[in-house]
C-alpha atoms as one frame of an Amber mdcrd trajectory, in Angstrom:
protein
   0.000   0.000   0.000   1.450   3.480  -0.807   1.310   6.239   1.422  -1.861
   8.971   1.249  -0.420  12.812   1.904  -3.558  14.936   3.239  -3.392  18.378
   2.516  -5.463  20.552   4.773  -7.473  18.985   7.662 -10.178  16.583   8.002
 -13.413  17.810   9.268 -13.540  16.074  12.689 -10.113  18.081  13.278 -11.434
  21.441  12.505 -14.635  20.730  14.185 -12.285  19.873  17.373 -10.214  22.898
  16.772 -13.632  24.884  16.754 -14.791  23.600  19.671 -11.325  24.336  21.053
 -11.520  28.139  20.543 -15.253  28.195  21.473 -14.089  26.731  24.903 -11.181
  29.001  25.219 -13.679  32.325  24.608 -15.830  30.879  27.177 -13.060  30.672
  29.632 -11.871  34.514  28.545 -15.537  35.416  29.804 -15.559  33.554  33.066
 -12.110  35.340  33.985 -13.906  38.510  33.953 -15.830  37.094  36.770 -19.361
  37.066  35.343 -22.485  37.084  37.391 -25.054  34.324  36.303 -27.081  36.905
  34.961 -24.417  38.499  32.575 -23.755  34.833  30.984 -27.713  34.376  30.177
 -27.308  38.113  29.060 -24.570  37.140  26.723 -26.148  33.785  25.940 -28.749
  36.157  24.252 -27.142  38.640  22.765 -24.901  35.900  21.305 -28.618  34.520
  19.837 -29.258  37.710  18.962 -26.062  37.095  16.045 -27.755  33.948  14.803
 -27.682  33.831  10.980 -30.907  31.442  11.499 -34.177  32.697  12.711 -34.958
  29.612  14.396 -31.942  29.498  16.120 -31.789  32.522  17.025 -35.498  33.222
  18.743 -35.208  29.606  20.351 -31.870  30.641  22.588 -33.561  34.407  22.968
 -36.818  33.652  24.231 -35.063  30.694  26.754 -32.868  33.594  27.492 -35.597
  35.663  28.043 -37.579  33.377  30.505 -34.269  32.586  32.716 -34.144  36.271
  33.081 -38.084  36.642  33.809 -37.436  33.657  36.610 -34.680  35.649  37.831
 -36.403  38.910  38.106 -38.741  37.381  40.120 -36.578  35.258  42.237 -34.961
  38.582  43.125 -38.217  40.207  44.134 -39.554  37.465  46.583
């Protein structure tokens, strides 16, 4: 059998490489040392810069009701 050269990566490597800067960014966030309110406020303004409308007013309106429950958590 010869030898295959790859040029350029597979797509389960730049999936994990994705992932990879995705976790780092989330880590850059936390070291601010965000409330739990400002990550479900950046959960939905993230939403907000959702290509797809689906997408986008499924993670708004959850962010939306987190925040509702929290409002009223705060209140009682």
């Amino acid at each position: 059998m010869s030898d295959i050269e790859r040029y350029g990566k597979t797509a389960s490597e730049s999936g994990a490489e994705e992932m990879f800067q995705a976790r780092q960014i989330v880590s850059t966030i936390l070291d601010f040392g965000v409330t739990q309110e400002q990550i479900v406020r950046i959960v939905k303004l993230l939403g907000l810069e959702l290509v797809d409308r689906d997408s986008m007013l499924s993670i708004v309106n959850a962010a939306k009701k987190i925040e509702e429950g929290s409002s009223s958590k705060i209140i009682s």
